[in-house]
VOMI-219275 format. One record per residue (C-alpha): residue in one letter; x, y, z; residue number from 1. Coordinates in nm, 3 decimals, always signed. Example, Ala and Ser with C-alpha at 12.3 -4.5 7.8 and 13.67 -1.06 7.14 Angstrom:
{code = A	c1 = +1.230	c2 = -0.450	c3 = +0.780	pos = 1}
{code = S	c1 = +1.367	c2 = -0.106	c3 = +0.714	pos = 2}
END
This chain:
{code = X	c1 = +1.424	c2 = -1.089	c3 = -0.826	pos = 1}
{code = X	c1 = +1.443	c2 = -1.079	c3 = -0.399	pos = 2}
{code = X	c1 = +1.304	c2 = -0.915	c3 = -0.149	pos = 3}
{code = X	c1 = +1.452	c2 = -0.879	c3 = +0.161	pos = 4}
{code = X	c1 = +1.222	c2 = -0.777	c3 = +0.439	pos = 5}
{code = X	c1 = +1.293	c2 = -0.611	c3 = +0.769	pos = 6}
{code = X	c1 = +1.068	c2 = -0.469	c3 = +1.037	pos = 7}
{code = X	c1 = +1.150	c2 = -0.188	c3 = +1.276	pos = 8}
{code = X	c1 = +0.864	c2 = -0.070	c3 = +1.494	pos = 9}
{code = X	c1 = +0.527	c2 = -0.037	c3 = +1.297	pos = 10}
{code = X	c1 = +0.761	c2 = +0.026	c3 = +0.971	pos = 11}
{code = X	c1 = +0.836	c2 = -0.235	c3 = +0.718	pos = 12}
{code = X	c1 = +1.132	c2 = -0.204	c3 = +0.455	pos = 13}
{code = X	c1 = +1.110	c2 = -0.413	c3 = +0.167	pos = 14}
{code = X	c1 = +1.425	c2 = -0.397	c3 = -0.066	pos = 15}
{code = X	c1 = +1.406	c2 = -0.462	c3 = -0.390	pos = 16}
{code = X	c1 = +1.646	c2 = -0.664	c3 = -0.579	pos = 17}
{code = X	c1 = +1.704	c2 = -0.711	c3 = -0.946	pos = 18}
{code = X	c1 = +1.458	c2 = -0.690	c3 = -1.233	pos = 19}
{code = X	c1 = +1.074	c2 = -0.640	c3 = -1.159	pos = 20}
{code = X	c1 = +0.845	c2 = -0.794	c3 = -1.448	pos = 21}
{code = X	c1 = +0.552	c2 = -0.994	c3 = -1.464	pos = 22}
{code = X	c1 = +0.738	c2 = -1.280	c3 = -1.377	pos = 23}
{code = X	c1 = +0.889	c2 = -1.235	c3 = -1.086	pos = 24}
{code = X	c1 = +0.613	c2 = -0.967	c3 = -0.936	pos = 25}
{code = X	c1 = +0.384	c2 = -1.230	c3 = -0.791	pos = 26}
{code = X	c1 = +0.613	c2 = -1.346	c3 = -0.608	pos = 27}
{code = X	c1 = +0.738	c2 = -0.991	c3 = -0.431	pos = 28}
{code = X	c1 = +0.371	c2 = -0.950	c3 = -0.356	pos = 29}
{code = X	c1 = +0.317	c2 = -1.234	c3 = -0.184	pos = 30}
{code = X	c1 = +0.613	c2 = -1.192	c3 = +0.030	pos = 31}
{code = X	c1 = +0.547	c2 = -0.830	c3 = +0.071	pos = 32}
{code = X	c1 = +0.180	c2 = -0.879	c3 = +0.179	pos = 33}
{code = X	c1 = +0.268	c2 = -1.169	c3 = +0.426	pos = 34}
{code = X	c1 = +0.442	c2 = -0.974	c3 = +0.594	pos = 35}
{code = X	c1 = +0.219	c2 = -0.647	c3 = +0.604	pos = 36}
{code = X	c1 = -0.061	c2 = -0.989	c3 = +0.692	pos = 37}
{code = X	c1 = +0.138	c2 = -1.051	c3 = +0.994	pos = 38}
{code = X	c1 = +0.291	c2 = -0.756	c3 = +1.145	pos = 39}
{code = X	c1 = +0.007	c2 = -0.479	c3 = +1.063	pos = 40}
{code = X	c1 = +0.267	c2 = -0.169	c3 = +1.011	pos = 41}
{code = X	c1 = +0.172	c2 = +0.177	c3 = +1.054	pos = 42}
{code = X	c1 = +0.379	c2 = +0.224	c3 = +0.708	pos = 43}
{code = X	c1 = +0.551	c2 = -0.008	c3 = +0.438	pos = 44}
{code = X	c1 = +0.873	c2 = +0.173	c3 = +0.248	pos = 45}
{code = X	c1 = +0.944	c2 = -0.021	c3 = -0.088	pos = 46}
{code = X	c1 = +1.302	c2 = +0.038	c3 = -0.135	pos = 47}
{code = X	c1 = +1.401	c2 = +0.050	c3 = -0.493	pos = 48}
{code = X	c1 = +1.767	c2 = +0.114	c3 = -0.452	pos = 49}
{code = X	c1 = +1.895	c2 = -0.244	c3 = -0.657	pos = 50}
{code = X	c1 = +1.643	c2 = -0.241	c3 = -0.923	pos = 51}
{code = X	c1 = +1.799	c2 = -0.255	c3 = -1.228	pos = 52}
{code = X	c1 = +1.485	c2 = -0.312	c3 = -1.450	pos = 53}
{code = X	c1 = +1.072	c2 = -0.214	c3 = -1.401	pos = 54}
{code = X	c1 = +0.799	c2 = -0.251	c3 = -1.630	pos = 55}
{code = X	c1 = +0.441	c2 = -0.169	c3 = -1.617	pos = 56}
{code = X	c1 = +0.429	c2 = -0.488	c3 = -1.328	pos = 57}
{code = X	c1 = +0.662	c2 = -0.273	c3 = -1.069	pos = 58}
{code = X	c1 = +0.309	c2 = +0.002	c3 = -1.117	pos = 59}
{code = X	c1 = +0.073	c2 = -0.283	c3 = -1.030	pos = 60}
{code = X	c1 = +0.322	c2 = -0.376	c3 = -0.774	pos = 61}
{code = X	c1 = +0.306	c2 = -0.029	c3 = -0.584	pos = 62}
{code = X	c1 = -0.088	c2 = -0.016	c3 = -0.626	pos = 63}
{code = X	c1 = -0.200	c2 = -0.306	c3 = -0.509	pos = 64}
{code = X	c1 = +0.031	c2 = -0.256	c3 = -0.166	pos = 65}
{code = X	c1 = -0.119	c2 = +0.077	c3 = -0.173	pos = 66}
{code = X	c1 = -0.433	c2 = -0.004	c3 = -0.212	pos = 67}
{code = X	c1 = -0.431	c2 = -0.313	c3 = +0.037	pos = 68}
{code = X	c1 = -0.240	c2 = -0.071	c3 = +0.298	pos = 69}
{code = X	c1 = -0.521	c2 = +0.203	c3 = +0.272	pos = 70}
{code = X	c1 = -0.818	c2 = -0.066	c3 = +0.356	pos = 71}
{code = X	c1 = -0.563	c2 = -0.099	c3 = +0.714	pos = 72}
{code = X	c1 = -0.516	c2 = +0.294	c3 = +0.716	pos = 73}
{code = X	c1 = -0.151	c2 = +0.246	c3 = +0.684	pos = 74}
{code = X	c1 = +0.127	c2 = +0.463	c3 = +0.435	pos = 75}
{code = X	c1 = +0.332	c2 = +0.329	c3 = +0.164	pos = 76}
{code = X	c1 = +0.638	c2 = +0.567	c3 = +0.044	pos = 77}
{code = X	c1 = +0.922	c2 = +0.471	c3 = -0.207	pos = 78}
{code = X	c1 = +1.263	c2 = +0.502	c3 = -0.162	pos = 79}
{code = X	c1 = +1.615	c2 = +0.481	c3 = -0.388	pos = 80}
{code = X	c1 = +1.423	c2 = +0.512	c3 = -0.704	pos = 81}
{code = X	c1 = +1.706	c2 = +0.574	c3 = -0.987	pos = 82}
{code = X	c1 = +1.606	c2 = +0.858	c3 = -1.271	pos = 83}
{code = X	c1 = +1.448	c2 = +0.640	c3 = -1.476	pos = 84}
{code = X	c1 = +1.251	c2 = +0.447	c3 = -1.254	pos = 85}
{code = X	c1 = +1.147	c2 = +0.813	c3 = -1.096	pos = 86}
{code = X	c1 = +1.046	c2 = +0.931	c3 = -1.469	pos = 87}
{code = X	c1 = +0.806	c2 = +0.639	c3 = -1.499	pos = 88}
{code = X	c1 = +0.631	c2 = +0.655	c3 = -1.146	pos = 89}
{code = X	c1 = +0.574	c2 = +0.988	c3 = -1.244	pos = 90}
{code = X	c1 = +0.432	c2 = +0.979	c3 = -1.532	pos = 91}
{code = X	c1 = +0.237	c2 = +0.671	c3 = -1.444	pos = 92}
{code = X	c1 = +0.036	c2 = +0.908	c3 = -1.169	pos = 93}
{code = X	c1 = +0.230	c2 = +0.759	c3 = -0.838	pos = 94}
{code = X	c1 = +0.337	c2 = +0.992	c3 = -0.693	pos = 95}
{code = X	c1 = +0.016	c2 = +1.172	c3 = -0.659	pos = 96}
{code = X	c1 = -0.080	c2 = +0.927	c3 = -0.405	pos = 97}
{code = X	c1 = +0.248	c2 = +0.763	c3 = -0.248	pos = 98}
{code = X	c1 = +0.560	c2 = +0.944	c3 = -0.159	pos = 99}
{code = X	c1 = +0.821	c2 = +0.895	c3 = -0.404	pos = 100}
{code = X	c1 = +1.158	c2 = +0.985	c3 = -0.249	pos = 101}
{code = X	c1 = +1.342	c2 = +1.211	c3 = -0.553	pos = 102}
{code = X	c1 = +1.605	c2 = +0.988	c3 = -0.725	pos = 103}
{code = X	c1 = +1.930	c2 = +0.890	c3 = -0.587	pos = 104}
{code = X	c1 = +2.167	c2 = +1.164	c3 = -0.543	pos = 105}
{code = X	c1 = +2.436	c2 = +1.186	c3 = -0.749	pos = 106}
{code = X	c1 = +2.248	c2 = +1.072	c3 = -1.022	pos = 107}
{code = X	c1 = +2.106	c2 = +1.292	c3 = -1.322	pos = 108}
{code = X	c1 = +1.776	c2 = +1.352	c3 = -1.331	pos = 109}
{code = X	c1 = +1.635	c2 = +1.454	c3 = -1.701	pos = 110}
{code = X	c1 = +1.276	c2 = +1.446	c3 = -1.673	pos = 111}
END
């Protein structure tokens, strides 16, 4: 799993590469939350686009930044989510409190 991290303004994209389990998530977070340490964004997008795999880890992923970003009265949204990564933000409660782009276009949705 990578991250690759770029800054524009007050926004910070993190995108997400690979396979997101309990192994490689402590890793993203500490790179993601260096940088939100550092540069103080107004708003952190977590760019799902090239994950191929998520399990219950990507969740604690997302609500810890949230959470963390809050305290600093900064946004978090999520972008390039596939179907099935959309399917289990949403039934997880996520989107209720981040904004979850809808998935990639082109792509069936079934949920």
């Amino acid at each position: 799993m990578a991250v690759e991290i770029s800054l524009s303004g007050e926004v910070i994209t993190a995108r997400l590469t690979g396979e997101i389990d309990h192994h490689t998530a402590v890793g993203l977070r500490k790179e993601i939350d260096n940088s939100i340490e550092i540069n103080m964004p107004s708003l952190v997008i977590l760019d799902f686009e090239r994950v191929s795999f998520m399990d219950s880890s990507g969740i604690g992923l997302i609500m810890g930044r949230y959470k963390n970003l809050s305290k600093r009265g900064a946004n978090l949204n999520i972008s390039g989510v596939n179907p099935r990564l959309y399917k289990m933000m949403r039934l997880s409660g996520i989107e209720r409190i981040v904004k979850v782009d809808s998935p990639l276009k082109g792509e069936k949705f079934d949920g």
